[in-house]
C-alpha positions as CSV (number, residue, x, y, z in Angstrom):
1,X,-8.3,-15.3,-28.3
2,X,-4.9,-14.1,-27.9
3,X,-2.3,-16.4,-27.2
4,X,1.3,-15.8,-25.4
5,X,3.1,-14.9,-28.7
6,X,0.4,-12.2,-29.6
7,X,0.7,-11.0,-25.6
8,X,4.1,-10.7,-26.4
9,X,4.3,-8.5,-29.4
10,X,1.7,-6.5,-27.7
11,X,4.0,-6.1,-24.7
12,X,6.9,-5.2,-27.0
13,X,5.4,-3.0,-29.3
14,X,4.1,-0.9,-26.2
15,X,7.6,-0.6,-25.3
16,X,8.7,0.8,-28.4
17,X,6.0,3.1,-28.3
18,X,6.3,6.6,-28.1
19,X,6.7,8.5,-24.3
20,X,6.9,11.5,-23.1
21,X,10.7,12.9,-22.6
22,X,12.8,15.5,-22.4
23,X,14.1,17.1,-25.8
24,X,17.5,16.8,-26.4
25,X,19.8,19.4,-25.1
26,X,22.8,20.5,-26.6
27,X,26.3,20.3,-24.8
28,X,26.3,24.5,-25.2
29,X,23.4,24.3,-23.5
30,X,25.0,22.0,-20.9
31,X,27.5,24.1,-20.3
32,X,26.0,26.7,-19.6
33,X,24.2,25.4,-16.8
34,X,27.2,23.9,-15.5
35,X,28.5,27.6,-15.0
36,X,25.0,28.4,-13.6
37,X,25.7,25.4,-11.0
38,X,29.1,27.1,-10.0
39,X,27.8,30.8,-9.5
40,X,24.9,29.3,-7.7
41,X,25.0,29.7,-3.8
42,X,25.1,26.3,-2.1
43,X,22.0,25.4,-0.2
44,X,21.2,26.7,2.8
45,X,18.8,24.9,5.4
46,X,15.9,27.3,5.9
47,X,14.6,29.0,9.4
48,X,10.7,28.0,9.2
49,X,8.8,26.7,11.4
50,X,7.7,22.9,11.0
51,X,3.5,24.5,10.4
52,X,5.0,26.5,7.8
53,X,6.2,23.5,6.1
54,X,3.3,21.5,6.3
55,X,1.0,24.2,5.0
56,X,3.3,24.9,2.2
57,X,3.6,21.4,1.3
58,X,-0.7,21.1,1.4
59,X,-0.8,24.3,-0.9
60,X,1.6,23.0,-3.5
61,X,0.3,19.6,-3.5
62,X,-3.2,21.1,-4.0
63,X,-1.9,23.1,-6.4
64,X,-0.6,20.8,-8.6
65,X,-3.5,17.6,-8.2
66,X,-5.5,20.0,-10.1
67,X,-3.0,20.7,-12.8
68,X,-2.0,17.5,-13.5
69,X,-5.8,16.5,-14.2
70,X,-5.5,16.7,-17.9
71,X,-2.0,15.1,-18.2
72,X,-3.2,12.1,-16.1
73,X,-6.1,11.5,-18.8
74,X,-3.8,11.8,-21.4
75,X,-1.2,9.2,-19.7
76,X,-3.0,6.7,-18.1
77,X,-6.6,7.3,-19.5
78,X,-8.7,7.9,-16.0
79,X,-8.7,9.5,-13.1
80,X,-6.1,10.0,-10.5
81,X,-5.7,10.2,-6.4
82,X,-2.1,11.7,-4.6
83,X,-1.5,11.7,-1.0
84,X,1.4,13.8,0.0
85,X,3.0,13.2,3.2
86,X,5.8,14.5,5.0
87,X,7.8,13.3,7.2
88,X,9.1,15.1,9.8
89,X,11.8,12.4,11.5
90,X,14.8,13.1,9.5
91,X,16.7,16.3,8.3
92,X,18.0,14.0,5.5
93,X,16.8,15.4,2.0
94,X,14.7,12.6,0.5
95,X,11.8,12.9,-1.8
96,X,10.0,9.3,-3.3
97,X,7.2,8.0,-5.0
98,X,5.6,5.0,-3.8
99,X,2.6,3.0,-3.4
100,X,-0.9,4.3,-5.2
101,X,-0.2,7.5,-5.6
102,X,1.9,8.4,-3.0
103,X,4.4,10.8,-2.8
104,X,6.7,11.7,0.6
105,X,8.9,14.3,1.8
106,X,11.0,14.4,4.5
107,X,11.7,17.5,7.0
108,X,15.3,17.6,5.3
109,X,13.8,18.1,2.1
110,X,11.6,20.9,2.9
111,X,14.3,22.8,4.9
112,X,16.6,22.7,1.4
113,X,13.1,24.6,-0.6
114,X,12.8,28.4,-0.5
115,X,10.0,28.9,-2.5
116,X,7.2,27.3,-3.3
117,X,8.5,27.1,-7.0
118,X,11.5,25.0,-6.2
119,X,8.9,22.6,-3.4
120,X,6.5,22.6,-6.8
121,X,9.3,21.2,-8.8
122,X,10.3,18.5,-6.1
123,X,6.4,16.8,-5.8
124,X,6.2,17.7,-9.8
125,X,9.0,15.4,-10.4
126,X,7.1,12.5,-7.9
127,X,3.9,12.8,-9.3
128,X,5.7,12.7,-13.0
129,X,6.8,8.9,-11.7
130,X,3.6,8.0,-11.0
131,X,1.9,9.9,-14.2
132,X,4.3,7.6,-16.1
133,X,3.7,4.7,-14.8
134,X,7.4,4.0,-13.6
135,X,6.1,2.2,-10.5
136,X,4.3,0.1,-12.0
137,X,7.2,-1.0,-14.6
138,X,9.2,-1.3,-11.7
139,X,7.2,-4.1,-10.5
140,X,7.3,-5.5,-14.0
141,X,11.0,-5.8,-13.4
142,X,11.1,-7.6,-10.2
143,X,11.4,-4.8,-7.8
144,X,9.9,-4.5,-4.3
145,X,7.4,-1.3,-4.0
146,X,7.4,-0.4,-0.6
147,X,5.3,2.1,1.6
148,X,6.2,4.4,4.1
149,X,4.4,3.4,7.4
150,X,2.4,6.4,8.5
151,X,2.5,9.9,8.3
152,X,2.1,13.1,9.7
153,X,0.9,15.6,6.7
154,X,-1.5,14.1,4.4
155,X,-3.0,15.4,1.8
156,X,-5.3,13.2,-0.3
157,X,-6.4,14.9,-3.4
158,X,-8.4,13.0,-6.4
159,X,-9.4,15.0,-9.0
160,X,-11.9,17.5,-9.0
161,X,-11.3,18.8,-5.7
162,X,-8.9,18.4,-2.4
163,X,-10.7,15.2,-1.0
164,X,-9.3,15.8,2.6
165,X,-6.0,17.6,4.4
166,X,-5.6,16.1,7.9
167,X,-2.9,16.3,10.4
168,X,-2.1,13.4,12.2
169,X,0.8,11.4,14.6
170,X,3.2,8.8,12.6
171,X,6.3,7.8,12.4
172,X,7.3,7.6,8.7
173,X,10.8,6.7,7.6
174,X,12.0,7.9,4.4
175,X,15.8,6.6,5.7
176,X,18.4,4.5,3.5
177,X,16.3,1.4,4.9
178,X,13.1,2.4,3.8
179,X,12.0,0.6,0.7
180,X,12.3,3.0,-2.2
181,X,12.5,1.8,-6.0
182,X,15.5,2.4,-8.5
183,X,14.8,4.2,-11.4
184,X,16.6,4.5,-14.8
185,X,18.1,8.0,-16.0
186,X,15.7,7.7,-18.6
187,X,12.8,7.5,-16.3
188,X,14.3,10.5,-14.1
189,X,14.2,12.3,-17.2
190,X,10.7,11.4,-18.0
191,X,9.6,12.6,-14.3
192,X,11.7,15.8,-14.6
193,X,9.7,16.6,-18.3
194,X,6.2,15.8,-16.7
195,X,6.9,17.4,-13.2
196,X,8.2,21.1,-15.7
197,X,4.6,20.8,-17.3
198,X,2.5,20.2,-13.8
199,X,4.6,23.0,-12.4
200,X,3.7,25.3,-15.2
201,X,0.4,24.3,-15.4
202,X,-0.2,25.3,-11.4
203,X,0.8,28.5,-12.6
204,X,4.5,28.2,-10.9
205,X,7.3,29.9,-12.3
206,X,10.0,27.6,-14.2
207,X,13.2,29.3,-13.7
208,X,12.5,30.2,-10.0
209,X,12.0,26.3,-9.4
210,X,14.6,25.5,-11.4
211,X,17.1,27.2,-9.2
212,X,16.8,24.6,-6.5
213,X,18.4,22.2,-9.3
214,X,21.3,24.6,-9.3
215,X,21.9,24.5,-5.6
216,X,21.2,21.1,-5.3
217,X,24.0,20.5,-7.6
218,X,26.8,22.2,-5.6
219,X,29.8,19.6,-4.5
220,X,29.0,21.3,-0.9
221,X,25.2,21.0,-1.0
222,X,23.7,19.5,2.0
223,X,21.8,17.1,0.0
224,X,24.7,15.0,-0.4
225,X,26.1,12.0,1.2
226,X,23.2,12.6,3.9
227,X,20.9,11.6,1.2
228,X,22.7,9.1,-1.2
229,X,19.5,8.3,-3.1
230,X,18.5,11.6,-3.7
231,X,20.4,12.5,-6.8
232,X,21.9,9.0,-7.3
233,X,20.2,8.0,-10.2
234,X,19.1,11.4,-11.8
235,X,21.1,12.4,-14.8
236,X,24.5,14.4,-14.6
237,X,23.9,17.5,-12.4
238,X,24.9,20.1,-15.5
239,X,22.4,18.0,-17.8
240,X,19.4,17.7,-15.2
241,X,19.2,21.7,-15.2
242,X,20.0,22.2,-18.9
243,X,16.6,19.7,-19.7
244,X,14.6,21.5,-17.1
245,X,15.8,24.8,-19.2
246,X,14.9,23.4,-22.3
247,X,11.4,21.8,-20.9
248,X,11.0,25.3,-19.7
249,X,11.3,27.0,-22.9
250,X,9.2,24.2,-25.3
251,X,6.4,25.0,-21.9
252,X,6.2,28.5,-22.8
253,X,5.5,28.5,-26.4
254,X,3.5,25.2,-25.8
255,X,-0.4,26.4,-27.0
256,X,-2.2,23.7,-25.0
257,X,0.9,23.0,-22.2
258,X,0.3,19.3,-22.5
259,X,3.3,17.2,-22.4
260,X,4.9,15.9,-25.9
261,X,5.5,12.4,-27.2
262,X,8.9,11.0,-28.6
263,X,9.9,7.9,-29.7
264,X,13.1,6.9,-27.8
265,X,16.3,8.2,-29.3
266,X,14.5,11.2,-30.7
């Protein structure tokens, strides 16, 4: 039988494992999407209706469950369930994973999307937190999870088939109170890299959702200060869409788009 000291080494050598990241991006390459940041227009709250939303949201999230079937085999060897919520109390921007498999958006968040692409790249990057576990390291650490306490969209969809879409009443907060967990650059990187391949994979167009990165990254966008967590602890704004560019092109010559392993550093 095992003993602590053998737990231990198991525990560490799984850490030095490799994961699935981001290749390295060159500082060219950063800055040349810093330039694409400055020529990009700043975001713009958009005039749909709140059903609009909500059916957009169902579609994508649909959309993507599926895709990410294979990659969630491959990641955490079984199955996998997503509810997608939105919540419409707040224009602040916020997007967070929580829970099992939860992912929610607020109204804010939708309003800053204008295509499907760029909402496809927002759950992508959620469901690339869960896909790599970071919630569950989290707890590892010492952090809290929290949940959001109802919803109004939800959209529960294991794999094989969208299990059930229903509408209900709910007051979820997604606000700066609302327990939300604090990832590492590293693990925002990870979620960006796995959210690229799930948005390519539901058949979504990388450089339109990439633009949303672009705006998002404006000094004026709307995202900002409203939303303090939302791009708190992503990478530098210039290197965010510079890996999404570079994910992008490894996607397209990729002959099986399943997501690569690294070891760290590499």
């Amino acid at each position: 039988m095992a003993g602590p000291a053998s737990t231990l080494l198991l525990l560490l050598l799984a850490g030095c494992a490799a994961r699935t990241a981001p290749p390295a991006v060159s500082d060219a390459e950063v800055e040349d999407a810093r330039r694409s940041i400055a020529a990009a227009p700043p975001p713009a709250a958009q005039p749909r209706p709140a059903e609009e939303d909500a059916a957009m949201l169902g579609s994508v999230a649909q959309r993507l469950a599926a895709a990410a079937e294979p990659v969630c085999a491959a990641q955490l060897n079984r199955a996998c369930g997503f509810v997608v919520r939105l919540d419409p109390s707040t224009t602040t921007a916020r997007a967070a994973a929580h829970g099992q498999g939860q992912v929610t958006l607020t109204a804010g968040m939708l309003r800053l999307v204008e295509t499907e692409d760029e909402l496809a790249a927002v759950v992508g990057h959620e469901f690339g937190h869960h896909l790599a576990g970071h919630l569950g390291r989290q707890r590892t650490r010492g952090a809290v999870a929290g949940t959001v306490a109802s919803a109004v969209l939800g959209a529960v969809v294991p794999f094989g088939g969208l299990a059930g879409l229903a509408l209900g009443q709910g007051a979820a907060e997604l606000g700066a109170g609302a327990a939300r967990l604090a990832y590492s650059k590293a693990e925002e990187r990870e979620a960006d890299y796995l959210g690229a391949y799930l948005v390519a994979r539901a058949g979504y167009d990388l450089g339109r959702a990439g633009n949303l990165w672009a705006r998002l990254a404006r000094p004026e966008s709307a995202a900002r200060g409203g939303a303090a967590g939302l791009l708190a602890t992503h990478p530098a704004e210039a290197e965010r869409l510079a890996a999404w560019r570079r994910a992008a092109e490894e996607i397209r010559a990729s002959p099986d788009l399943m997501p690569r392993r690294r070891a760290a550093g590499s």
